[in-house]
N, C-alpha and C positions, 0 to 999 in steps of 0.2 A: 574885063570881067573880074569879079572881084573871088578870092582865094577861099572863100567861105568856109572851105573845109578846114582849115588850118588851122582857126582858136577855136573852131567847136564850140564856137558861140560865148567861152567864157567873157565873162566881166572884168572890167581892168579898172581900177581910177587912177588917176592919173593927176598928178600935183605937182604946179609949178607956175610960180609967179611970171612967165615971162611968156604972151599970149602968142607968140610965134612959134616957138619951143610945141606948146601943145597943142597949136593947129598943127605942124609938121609930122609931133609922133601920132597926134590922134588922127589923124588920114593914113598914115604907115601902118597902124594896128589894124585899123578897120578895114585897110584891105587886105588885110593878112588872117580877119575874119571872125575880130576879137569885138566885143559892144564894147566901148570907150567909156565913163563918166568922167568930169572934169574938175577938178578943184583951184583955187587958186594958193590956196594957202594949208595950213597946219590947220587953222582952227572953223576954216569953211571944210574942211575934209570929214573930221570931227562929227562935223553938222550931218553931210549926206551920210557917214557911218550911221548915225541916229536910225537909219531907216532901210536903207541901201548895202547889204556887204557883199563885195566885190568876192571875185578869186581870186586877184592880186592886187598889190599898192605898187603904182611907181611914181616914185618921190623925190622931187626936191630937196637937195639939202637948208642951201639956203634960203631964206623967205619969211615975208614980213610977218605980223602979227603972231605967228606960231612957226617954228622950222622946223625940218626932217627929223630931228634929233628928241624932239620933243613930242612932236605926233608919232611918233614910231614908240616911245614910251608909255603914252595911254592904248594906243593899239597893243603892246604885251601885256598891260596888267587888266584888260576887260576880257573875261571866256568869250565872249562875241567874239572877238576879233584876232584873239592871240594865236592862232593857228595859221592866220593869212601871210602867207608870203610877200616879204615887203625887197624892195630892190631901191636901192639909192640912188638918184644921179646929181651930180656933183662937179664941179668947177675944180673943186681943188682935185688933185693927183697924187699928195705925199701921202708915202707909209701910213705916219701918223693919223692920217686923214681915213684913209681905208682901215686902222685898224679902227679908232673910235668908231667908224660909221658902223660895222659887224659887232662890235662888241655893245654897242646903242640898242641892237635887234637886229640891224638889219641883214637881211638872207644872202642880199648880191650885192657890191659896191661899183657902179660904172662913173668913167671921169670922163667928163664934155671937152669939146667935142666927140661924138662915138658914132659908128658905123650904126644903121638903121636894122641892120642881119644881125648884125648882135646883140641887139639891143631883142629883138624877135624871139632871138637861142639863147639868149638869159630865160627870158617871159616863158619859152620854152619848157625849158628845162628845169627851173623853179616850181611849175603847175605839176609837171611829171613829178618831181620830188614829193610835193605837197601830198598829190592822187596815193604813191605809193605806200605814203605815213598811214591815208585815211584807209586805205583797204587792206594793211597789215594783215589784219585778223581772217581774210580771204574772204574775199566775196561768195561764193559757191555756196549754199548752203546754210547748214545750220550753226557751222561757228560764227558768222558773220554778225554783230550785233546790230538788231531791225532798229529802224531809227523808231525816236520815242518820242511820240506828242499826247497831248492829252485826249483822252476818252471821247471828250465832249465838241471836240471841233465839229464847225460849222461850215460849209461853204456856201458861199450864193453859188446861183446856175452860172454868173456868169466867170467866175473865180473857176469854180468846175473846169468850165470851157479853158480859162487860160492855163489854168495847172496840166490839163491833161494836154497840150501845146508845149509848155515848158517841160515837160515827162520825155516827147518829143526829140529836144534838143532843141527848140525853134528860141532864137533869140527875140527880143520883147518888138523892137521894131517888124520885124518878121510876124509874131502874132498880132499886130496893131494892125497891120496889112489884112491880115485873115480874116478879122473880125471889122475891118474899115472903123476902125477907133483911131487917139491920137496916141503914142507913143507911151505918152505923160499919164496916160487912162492906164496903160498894161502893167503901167511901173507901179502906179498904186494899187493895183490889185495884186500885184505879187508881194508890195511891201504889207499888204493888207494879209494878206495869209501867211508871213514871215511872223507878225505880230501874232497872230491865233496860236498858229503852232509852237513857237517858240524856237523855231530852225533858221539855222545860221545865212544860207546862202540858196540858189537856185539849184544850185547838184545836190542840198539834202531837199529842198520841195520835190525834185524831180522823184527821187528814189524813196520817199514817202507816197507819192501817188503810185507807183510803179507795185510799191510792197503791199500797197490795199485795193489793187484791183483797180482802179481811178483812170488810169493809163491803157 
């Protein structure tokens, strides 16, 4: 039976040239309850960015066409993205190696081979950190600043339907089920109202439908 309570449905992508590596952690996260996407590289990463942003990046260092080092650089200077928590994983082990990797962007440095549990209690611990930047200002009330979309948004009925599913907690596979659609269907109608709104990830759609009644 699988852990589902554990990522809370968060999104994770996941980057790494070596297609065994990310069948192994993307079955380890996903039972631990996290939605996976998968990249191969720096500059296919880039691409689902375009459309897609995760709660977290975990990254390969090294890797062809674009590496760790490099995509974690367009990931800090885009507002889209510069907020996500990014985690390295890495072959190499020296100092020198961990200090460049953190001083590059990135949040967490791990070296391969690594325990599956900790690798879990990074991804952990990292989204915790991240959550308690974002609700600094206190959720409760009226200091909390309401998220901001424009006036004019639009949804179809059936965006309606998957927003107020995503409000929820319900991961996109999960709603593809409810609604007997394909997966592929849920994902573009949440990239589809990520686009309208101008919001970053599925925790601000969530709590924009939550804050207008939607939910």
């Amino acid at each position: 039976m699988k852990e589902a309570s554990v990522g809370n449905h968060k999104r994770l992508l996941l980057i790494d040239d070596d297609p065994n590596l990310i069948l192994l952690v993307k079955d380890y996260l996903e039972f631990r309850g996290y939605e996976v996407i998968t990249a191969e590289n720096g500059r296919e990463a880039l691409e689902v960015l375009e459309s897609d942003i995760p709660d977290m990046i975990i990254c390969d260092v090294m890797m062809p066409e674009m590496d760790g080092y490099s995509l974690v650089k367009h990931v800090r200077e885009d507002p889209r993205t510069s907020w996500i928590p990014v985690l390295f994983l890495s072959a190499k082990g020296q100092s020198q190696d961990r200090v460049k990797g953190l001083n590059t962007g990135a949040d967490v440095y791990m070296v391969k081979p690594f325990e599956p549990e900790e690798l879990v209690a990074q991804v952990e611990s990292s989204l915790k950190q991240a959550a308690r930047i974002a609700e600094r200002p206190g959720r409760s009330s009226d200091n909390a600043p309401k998220i901001q979309v424009p006036f004019d948004v639009e949804l179809t009925p059936t965006e309606l339907r998957v927003v107020q599913f995503v409000a929820r907690g319900m991961a996109n596979r999960e709603i593809a089920d409810e609604l007997n659609v394909s997966q592929r269907t849920i994902e573009s109608h949440v990239s589809n109202m990520l686009g309208k709104t101008g919001l970053h990830n599925r925790t601000e759609l969530a709590r924009w439908a939550i804050e207008n009644n939607m939910a």
